[in-house]
FIKOLZA-1660 file (N, C-alpha, C; in steps of 0.1 Angstrom, whole numbers, plus 5000, padded with zeros to 4 digits):
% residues 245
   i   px   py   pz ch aa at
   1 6142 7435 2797  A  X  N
   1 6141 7420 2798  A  X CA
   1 6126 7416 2798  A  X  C
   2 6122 7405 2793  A  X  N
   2 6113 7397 2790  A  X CA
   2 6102 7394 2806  A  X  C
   3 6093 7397 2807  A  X  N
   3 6087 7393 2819  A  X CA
   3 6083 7377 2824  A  X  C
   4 6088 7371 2811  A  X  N
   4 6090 7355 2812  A  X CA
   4 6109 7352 2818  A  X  C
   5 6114 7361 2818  A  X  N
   5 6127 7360 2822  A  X CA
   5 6132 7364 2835  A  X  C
   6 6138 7365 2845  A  X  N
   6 6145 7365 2855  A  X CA
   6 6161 7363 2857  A  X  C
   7 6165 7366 2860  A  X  N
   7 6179 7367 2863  A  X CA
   7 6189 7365 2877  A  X  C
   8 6201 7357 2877  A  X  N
   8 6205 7356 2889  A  X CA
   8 6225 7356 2886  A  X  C
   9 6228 7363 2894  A  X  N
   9 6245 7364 2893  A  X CA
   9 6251 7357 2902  A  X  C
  10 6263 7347 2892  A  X  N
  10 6273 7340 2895  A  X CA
  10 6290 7351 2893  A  X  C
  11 6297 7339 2902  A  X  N
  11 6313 7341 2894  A  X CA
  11 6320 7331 2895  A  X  C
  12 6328 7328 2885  A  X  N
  12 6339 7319 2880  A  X CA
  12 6349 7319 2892  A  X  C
  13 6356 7309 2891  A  X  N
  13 6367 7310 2903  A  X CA
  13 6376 7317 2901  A  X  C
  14 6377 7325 2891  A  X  N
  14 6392 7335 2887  A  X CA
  14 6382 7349 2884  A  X  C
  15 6369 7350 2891  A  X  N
  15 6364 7364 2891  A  X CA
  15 6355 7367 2880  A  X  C
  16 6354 7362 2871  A  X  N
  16 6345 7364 2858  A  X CA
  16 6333 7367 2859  A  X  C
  17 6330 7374 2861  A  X  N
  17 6307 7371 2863  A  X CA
  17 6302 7368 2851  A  X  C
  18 6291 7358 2856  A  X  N
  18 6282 7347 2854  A  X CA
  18 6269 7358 2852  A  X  C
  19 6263 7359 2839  A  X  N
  19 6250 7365 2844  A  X CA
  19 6240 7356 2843  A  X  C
  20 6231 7348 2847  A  X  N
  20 6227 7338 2844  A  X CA
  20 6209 7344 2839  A  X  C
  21 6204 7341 2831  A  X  N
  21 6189 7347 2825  A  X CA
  21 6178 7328 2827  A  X  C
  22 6170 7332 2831  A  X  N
  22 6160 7319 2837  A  X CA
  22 6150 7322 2826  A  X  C
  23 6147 7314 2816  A  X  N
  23 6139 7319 2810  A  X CA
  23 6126 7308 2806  A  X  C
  24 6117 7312 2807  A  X  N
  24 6101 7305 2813  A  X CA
  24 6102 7296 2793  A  X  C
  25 6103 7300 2784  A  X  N
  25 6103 7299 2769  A  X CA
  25 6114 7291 2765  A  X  C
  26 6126 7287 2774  A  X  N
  26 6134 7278 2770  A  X CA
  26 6129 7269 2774  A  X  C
  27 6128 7255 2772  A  X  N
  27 6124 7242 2773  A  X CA
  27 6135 7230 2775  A  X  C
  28 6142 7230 2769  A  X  N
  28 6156 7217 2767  A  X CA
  28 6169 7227 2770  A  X  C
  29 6173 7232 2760  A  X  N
  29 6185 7236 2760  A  X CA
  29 6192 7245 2770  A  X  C
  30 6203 7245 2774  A  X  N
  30 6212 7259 2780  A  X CA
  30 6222 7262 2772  A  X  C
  31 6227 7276 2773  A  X  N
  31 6234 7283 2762  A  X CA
  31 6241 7293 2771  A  X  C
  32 6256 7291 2767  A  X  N
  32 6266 7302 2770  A  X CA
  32 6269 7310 2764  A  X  C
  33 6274 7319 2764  A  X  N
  33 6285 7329 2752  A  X CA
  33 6291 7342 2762  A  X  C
  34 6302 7348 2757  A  X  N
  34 6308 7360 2761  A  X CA
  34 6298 7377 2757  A  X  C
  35 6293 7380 2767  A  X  N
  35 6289 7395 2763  A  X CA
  35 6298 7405 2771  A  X  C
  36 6302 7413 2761  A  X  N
  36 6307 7429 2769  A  X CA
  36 6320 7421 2776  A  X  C
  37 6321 7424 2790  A  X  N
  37 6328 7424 2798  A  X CA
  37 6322 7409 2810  A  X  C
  38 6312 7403 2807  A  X  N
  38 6310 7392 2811  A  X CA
  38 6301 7376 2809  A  X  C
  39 6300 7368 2811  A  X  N
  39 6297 7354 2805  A  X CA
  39 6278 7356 2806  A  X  C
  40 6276 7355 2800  A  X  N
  40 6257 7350 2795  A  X CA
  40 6256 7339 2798  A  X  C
  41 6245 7334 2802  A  X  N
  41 6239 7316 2804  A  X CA
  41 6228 7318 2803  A  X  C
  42 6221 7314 2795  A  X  N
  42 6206 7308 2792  A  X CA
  42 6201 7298 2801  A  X  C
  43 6191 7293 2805  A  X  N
  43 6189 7282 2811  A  X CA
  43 6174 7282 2813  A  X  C
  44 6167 7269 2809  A  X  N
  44 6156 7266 2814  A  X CA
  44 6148 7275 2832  A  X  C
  45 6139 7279 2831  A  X  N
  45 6135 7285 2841  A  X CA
  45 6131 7273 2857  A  X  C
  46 6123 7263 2849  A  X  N
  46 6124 7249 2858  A  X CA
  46 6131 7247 2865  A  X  C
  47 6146 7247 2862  A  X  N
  47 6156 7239 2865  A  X CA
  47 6160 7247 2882  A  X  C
  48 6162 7230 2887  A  X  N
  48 6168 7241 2905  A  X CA
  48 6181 7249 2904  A  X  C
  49 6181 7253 2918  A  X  N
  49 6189 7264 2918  A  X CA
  49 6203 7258 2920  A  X  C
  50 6202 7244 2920  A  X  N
  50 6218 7237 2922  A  X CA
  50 6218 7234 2911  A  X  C
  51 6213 7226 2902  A  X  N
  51 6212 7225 2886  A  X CA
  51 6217 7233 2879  A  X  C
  52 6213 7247 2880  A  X  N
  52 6214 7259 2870  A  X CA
  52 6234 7263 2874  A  X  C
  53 6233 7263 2890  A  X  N
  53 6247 7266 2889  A  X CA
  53 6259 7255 2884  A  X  C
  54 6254 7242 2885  A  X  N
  54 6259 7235 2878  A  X CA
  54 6265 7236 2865  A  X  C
  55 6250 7239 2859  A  X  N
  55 6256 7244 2844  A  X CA
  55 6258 7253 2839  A  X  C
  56 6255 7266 2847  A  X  N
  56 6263 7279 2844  A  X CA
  56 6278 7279 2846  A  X  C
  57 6284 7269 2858  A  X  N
  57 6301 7269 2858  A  X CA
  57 6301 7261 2844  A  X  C
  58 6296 7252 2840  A  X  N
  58 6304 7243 2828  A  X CA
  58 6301 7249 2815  A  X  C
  59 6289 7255 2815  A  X  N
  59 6288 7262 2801  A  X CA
  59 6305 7275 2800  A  X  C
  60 6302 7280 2814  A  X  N
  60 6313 7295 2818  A  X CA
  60 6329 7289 2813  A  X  C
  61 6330 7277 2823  A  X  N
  61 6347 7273 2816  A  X CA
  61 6346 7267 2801  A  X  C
  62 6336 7265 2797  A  X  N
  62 6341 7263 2781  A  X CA
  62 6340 7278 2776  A  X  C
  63 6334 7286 2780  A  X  N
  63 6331 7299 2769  A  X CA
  63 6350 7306 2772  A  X  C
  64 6354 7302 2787  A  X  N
  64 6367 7308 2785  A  X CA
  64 6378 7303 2777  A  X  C
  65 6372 7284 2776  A  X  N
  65 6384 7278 2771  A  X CA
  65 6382 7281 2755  A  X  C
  66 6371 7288 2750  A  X  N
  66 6373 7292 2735  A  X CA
  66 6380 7304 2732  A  X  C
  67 6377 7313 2745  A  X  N
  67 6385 7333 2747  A  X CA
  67 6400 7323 2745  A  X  C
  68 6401 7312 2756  A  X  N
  68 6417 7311 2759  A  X CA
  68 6420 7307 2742  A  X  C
  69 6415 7302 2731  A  X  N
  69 6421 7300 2720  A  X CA
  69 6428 7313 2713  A  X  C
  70 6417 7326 2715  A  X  N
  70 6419 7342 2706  A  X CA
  70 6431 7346 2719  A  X  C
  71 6427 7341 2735  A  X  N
  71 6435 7354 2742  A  X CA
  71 6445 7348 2753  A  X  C
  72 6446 7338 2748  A  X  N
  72 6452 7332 2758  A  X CA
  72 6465 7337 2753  A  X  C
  73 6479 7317 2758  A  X  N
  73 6492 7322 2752  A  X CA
  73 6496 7333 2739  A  X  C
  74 6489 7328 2732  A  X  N
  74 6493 7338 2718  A  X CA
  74 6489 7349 2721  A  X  C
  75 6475 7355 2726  A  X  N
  75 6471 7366 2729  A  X CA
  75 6484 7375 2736  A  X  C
  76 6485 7371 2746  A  X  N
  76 6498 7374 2756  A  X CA
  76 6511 7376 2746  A  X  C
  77 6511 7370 2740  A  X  N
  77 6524 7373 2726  A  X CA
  77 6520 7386 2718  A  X  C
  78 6510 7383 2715  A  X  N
  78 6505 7397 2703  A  X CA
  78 6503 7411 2713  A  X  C
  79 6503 7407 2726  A  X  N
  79 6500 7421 2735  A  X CA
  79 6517 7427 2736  A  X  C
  80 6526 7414 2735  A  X  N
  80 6540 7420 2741  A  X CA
  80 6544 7427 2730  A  X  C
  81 6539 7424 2720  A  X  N
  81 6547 7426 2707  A  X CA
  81 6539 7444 2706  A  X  C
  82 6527 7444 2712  A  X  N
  82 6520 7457 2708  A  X CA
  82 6527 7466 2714  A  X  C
  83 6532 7464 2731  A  X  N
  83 6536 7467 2739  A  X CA
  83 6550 7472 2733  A  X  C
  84 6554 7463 2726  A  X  N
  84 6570 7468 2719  A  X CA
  84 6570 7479 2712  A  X  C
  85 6559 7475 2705  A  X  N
  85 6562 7485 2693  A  X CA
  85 6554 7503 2696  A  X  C
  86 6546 7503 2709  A  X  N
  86 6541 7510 2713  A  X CA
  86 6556 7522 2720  A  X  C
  87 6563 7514 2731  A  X  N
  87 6573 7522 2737  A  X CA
  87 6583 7529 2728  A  X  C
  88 6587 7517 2715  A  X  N
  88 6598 7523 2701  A  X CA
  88 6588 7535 2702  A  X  C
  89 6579 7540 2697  A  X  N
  89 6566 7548 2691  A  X CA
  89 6567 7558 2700  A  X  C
  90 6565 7555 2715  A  X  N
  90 6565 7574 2720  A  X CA
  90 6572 7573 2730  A  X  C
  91 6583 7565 2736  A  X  N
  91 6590 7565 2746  A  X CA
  91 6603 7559 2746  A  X  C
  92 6605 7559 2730  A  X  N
  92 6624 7560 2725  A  X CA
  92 6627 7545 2734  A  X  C
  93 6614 7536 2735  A  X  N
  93 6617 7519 2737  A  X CA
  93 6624 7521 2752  A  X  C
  94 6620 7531 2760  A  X  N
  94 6626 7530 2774  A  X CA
  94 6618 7520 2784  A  X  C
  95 6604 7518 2778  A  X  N
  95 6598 7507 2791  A  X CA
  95 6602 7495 2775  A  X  C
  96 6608 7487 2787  A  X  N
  96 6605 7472 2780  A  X CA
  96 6603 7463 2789  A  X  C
  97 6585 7459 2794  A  X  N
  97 6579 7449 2802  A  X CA
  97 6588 7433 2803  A  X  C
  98 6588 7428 2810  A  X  N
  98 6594 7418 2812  A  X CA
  98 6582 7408 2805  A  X  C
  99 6570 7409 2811  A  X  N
  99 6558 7402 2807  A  X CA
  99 6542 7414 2805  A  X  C
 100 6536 7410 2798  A  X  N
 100 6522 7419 2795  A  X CA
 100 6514 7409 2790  A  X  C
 101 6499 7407 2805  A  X  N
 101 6490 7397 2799  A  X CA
 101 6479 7400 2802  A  X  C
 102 6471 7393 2795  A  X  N
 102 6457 7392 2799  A  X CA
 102 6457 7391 2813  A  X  C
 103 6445 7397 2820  A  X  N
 103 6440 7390 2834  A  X CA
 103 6421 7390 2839  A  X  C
 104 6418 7382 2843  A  X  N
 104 6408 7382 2849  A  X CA
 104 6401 7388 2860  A  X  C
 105 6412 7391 2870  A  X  N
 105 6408 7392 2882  A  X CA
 105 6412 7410 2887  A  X  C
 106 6411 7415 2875  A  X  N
 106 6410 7430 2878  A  X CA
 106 6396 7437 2869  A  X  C
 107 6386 7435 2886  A  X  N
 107 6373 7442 2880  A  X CA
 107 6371 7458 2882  A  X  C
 108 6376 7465 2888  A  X  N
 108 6378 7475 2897  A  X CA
 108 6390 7483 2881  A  X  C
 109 6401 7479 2874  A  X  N
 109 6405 7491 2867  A  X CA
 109 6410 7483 2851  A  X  C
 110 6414 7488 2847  A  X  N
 110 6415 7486 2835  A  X CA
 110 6430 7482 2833  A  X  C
 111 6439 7486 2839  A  X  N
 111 6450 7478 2835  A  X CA
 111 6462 7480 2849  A  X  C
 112 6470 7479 2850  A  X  N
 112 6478 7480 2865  A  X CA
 112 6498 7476 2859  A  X  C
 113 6507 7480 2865  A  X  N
 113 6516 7480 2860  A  X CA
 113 6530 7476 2870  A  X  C
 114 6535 7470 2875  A  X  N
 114 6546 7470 2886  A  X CA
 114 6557 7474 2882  A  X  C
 115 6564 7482 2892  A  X  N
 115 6578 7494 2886  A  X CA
 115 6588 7487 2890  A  X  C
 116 6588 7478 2897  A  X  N
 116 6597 7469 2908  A  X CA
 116 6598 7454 2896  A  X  C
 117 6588 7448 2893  A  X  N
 117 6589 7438 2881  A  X CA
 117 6591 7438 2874  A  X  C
 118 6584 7451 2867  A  X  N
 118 6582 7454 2852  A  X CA
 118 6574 7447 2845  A  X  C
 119 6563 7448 2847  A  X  N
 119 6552 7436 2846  A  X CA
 119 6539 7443 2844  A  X  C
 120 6532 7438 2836  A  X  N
 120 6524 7451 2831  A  X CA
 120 6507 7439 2826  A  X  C
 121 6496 7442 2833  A  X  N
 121 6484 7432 2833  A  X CA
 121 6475 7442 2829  A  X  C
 122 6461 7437 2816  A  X  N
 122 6455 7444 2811  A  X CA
 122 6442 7433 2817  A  X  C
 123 6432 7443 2818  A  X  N
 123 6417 7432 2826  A  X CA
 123 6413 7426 2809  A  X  C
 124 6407 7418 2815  A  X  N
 124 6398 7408 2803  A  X CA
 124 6388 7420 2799  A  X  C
 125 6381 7433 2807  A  X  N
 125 6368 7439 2804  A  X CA
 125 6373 7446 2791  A  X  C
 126 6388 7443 2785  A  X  N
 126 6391 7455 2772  A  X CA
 126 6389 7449 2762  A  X  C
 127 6386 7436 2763  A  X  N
 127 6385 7425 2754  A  X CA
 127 6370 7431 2741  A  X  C
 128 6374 7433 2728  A  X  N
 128 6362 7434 2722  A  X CA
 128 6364 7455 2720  A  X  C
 129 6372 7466 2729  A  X  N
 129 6371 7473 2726  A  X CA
 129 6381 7480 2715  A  X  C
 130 6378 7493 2711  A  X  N
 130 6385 7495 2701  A  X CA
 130 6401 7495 2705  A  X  C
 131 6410 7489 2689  A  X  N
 131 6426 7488 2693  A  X CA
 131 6432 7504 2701  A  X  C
 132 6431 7518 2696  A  X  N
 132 6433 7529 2701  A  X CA
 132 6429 7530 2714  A  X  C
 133 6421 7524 2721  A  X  N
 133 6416 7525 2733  A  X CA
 133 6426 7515 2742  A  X  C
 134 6431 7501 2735  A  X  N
 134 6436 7493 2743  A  X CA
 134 6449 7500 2745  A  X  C
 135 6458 7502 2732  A  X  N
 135 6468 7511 2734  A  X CA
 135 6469 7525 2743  A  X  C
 136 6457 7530 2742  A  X  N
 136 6461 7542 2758  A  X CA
 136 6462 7536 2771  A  X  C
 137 6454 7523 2772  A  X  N
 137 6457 7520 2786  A  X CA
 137 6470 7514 2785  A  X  C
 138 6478 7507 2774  A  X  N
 138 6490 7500 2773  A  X CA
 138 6502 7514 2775  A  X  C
 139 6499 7524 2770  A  X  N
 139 6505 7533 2768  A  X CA
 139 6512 7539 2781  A  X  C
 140 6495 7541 2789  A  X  N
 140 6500 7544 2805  A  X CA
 140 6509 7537 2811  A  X  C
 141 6501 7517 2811  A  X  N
 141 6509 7513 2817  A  X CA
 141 6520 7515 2814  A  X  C
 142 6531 7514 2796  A  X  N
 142 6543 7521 2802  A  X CA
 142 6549 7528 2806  A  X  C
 143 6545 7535 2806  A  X  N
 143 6546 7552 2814  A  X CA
 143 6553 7548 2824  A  X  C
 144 6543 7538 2832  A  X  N
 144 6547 7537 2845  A  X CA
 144 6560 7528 2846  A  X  C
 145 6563 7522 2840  A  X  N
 145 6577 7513 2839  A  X CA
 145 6590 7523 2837  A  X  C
 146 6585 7530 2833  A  X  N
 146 6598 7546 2832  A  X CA
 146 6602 7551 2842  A  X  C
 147 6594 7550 2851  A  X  N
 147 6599 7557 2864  A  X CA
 147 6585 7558 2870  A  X  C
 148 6590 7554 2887  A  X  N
 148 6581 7553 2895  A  X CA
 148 6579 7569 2904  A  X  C
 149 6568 7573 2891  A  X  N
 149 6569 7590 2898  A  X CA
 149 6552 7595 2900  A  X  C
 150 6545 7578 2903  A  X  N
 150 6536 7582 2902  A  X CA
 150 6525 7587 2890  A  X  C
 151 6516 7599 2894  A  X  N
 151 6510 7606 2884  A  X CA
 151 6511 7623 2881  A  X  C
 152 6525 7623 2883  A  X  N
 152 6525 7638 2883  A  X CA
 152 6529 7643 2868  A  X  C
 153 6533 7655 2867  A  X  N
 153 6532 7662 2860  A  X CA
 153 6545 7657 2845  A  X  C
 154 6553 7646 2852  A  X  N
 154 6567 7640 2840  A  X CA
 154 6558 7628 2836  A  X  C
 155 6546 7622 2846  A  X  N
 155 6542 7611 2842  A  X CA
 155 6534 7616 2831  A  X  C
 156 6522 7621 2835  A  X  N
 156 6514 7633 2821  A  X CA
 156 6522 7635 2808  A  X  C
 157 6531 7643 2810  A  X  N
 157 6540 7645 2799  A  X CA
 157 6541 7637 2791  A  X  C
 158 6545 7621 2794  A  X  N
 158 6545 7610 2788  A  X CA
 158 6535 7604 2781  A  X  C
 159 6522 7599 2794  A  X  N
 159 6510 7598 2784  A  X CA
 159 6501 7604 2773  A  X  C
 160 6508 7615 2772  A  X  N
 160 6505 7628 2763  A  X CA
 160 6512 7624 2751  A  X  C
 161 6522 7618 2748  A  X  N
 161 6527 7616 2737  A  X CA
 161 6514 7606 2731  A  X  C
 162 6508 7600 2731  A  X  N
 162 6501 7593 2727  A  X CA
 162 6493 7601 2724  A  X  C
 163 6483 7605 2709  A  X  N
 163 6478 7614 2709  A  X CA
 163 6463 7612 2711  A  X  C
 164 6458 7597 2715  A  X  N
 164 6440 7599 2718  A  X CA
 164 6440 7592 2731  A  X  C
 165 6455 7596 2737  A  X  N
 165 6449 7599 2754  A  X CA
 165 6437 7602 2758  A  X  C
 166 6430 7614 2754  A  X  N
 166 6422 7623 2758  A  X CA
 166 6408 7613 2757  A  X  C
 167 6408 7609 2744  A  X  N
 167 6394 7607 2737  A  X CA
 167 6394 7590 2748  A  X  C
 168 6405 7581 2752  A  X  N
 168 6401 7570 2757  A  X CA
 168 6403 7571 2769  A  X  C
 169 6403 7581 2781  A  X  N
 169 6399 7588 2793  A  X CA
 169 6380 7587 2789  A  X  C
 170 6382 7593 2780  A  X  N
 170 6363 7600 2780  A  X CA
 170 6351 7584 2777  A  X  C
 171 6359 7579 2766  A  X  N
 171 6355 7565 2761  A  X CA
 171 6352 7557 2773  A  X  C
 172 6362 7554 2783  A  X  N
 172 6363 7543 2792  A  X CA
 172 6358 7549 2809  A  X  C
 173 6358 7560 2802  A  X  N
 173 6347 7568 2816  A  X CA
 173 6330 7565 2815  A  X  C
 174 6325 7568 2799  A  X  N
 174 6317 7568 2793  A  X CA
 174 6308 7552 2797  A  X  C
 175 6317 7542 2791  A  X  N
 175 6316 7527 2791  A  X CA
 175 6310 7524 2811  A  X  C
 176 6322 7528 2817  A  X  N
 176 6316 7529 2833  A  X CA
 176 6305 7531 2834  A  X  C
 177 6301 7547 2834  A  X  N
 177 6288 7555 2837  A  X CA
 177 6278 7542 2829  A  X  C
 178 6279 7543 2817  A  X  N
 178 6269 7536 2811  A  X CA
 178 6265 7523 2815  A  X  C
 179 6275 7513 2818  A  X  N
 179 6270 7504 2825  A  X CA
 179 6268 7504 2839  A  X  C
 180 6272 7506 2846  A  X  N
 180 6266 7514 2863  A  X CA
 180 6252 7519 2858  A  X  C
 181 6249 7525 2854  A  X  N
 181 6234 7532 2847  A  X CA
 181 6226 7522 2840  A  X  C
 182 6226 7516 2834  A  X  N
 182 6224 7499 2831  A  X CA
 182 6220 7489 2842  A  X  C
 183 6229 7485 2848  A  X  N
 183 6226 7480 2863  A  X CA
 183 6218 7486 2872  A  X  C
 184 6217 7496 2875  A  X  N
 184 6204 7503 2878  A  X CA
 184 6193 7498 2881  A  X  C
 185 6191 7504 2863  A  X  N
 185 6180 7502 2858  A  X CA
 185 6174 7490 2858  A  X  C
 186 6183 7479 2857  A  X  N
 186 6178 7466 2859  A  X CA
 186 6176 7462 2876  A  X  C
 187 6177 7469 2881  A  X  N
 187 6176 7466 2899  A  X CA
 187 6162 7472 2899  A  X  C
 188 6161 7484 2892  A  X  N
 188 6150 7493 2889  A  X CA
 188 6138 7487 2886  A  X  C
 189 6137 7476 2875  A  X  N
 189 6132 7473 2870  A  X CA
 189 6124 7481 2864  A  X  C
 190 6129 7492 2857  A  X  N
 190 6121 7507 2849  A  X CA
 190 6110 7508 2857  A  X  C
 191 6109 7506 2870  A  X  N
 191 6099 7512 2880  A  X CA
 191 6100 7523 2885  A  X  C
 192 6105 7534 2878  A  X  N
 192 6105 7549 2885  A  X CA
 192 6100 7557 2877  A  X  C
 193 6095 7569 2881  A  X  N
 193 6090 7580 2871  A  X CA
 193 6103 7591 2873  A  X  C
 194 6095 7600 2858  A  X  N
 194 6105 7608 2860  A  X CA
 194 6105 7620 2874  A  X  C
 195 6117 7621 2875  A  X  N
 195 6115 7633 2892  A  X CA
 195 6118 7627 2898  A  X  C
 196 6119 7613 2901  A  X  N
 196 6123 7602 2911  A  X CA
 196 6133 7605 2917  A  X  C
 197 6136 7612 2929  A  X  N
 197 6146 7618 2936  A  X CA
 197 6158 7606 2935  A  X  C
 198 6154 7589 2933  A  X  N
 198 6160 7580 2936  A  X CA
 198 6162 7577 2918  A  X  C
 199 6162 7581 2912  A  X  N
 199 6164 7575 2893  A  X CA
 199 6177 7578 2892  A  X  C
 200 6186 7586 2899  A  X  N
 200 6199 7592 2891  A  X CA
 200 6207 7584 2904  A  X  C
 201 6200 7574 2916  A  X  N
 201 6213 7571 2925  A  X CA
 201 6214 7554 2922  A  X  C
 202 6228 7557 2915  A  X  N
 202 6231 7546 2908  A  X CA
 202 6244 7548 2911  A  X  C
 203 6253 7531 2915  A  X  N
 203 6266 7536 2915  A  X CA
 203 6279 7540 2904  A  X  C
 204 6281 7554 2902  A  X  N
 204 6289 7554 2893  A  X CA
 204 6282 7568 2890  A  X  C
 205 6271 7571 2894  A  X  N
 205 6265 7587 2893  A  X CA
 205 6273 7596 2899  A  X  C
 206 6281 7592 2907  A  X  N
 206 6289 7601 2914  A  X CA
 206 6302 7601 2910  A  X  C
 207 6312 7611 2901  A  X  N
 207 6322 7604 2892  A  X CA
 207 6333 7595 2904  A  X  C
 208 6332 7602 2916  A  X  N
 208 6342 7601 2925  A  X CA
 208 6342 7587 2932  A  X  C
 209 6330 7582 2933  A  X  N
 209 6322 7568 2932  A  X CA
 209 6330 7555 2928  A  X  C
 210 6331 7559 2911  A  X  N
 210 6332 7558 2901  A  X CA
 210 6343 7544 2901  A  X  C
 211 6350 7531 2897  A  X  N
 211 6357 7525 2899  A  X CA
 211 6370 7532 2889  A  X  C
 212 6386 7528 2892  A  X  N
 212 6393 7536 2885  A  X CA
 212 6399 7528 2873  A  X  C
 213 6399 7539 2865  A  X  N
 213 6398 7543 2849  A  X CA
 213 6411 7531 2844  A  X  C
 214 6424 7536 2849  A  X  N
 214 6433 7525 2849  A  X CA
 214 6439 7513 2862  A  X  C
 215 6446 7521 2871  A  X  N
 215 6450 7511 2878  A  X CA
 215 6443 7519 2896  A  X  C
 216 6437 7520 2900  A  X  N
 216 6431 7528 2909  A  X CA
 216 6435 7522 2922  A  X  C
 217 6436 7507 2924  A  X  N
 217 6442 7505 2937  A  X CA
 217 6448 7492 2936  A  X  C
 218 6459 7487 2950  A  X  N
 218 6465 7472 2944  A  X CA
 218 6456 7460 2955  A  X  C
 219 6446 7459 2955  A  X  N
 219 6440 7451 2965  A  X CA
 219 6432 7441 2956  A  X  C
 220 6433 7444 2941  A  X  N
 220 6428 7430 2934  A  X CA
 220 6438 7424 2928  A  X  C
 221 6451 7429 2928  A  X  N
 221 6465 7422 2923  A  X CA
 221 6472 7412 2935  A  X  C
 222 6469 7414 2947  A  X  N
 222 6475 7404 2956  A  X CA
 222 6491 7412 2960  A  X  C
 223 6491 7422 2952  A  X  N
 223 6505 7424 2955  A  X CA
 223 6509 7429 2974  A  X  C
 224 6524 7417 2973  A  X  N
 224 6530 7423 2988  A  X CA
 224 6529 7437 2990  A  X  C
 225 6535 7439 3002  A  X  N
 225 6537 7451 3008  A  X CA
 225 6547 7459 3002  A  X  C
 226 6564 7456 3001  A  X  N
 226 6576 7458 2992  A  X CA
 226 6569 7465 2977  A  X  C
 227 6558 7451 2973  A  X  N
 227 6556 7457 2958  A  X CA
 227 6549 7467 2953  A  X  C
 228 6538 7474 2967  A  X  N
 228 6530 7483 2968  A  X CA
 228 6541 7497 2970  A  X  C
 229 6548 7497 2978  A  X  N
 229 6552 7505 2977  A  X CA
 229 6564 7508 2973  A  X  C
 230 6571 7497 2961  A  X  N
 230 6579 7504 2951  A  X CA
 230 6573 7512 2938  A  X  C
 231 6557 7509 2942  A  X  N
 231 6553 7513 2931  A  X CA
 231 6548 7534 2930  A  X  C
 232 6550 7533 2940  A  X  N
 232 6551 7547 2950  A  X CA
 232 6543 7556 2943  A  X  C
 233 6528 7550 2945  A  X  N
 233 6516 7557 2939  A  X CA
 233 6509 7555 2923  A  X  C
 234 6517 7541 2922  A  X  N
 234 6515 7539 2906  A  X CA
 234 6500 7529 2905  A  X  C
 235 6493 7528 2917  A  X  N
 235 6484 7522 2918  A  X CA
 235 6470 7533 2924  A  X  C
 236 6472 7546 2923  A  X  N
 236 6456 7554 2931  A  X CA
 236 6454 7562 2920  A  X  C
 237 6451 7557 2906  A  X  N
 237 6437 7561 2898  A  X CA
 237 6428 7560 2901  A  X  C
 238 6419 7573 2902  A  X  N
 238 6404 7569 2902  A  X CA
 238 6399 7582 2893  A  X  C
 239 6384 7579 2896  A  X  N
 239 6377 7589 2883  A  X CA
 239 6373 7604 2890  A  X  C
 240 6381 7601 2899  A  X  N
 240 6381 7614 2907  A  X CA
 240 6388 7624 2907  A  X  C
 241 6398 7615 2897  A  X  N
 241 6409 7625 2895  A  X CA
 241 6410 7626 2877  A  X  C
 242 6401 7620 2874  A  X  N
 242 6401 7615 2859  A  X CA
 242 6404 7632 2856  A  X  C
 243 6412 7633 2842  A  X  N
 243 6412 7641 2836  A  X CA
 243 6404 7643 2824  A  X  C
 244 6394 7655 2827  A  X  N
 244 6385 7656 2815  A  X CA
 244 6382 7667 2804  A  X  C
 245 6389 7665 2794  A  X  N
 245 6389 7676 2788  A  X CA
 245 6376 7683 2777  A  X  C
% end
């Protein structure tokens, strides 16, 4: 980053982060857009610190209300329909989701699944990655709609039918590390040499650390008590347990 630039982090009221860049070379304008897995804002460096958040929320809800054109209602249609033709495909059409949507408010795992609803939420962070990658995490989730058996060895079995299981474990492990490692570096400010006992402690260096891969815990879904545990373990992924081949 630019040494005329600075930076400060917001979030949307449905979870989204706001990265906001202050930049000394803008003059008039502010500017939104979607990067990766969260909203950019440009903004004059001048501007106060109530000002800027002012217009980092309004630039942020229009950049969603243009996602909500690609991923909104219809989005939500073209995922059920993936979802459909995913279970015909390796699971002889046994999960059939009641609903499968977009969601915002799962920053912590990639997608999450209820055995008791049959209700299946994929995070907004997949948005933009490859279709084979979306499908392993859709794949899992129905897995888990087949039976609430957890992650053992019938549940495996299952996700196995899909055959680049393997390769989107490694991908979305990869994507973690790398951004964890990223953020670092930017706290870092590339102020370390090499040997720096402290360059490698970054969170997410530790795989166990690590936030989980698909649905790792139910404390960003809101779900009751009843719904946690019909799910009877269909929510403790982590990269600790990641399988790596």
């Amino acid at each position: 980053m630019s040494p005329k630039e600075t930076t400060m982090h917001l979030a949307t009221e449905t979870g989204v982060p706001i990265k906001v860049i202050k930049s000394s070379r803008r003059t008039r304008s502010s500017q939104g857009r979607w990067v990766n897995d969260h909203i950019e804002v440009r903004v004059p460096a001048y501007m106060s610190h109530e000002a800027i958040v002012t217009v980092a929320h309004s630039l942020a809800n229009k950049v969603l209300q243009k996602r909500d054109v690609k991923y909104g209602p219809q989005g939500h249609e073209d995922l059920a329909d993936r979802a459909d033709r995913l279970s015909r495909a390796y699971f002889n059409h046994q999960a059939r989701p009641k609903t499968v949507r977009w969601v915002t408010n799962q920053g912590r795992r990639w997608g999450s699944a209820n055995y008791s609803k049959q209700t299946i939420n994929l995070s907004h962070r997949l948005w933009g990655m490859p279709d084979w990658v979306i499908d392993a995490v859709l794949v899992h989730e129905l897995a888990h709609l087949i039976a609430p058996d957890g992650h053992g060895p019938a549940f495996k079995a299952r996700i196995a039918r899909y055959p680049r299981t393997s390769e989107a474990d490694i991908f979305l492990l990869g994507f973690s590390h790398g951004r964890a490692f990223a953020e670092r570096e930017a706290q870092l400010g590339g102020n370390h040499r090499p040997g720096d006992p402290n360059a490698n402690d970054f969170p997410g260096n530790d795989l166990g650390q690590m936030a989980g891969l698909f649905d790792d815990d139910e404390r960003d879904d809101g779900l009751d008590i009843e719904d946690v545990e019909a799910t009877q373990g269909s929510f403790d992924d982590d990269f600790g347990r990641l399988r790596m081949l």
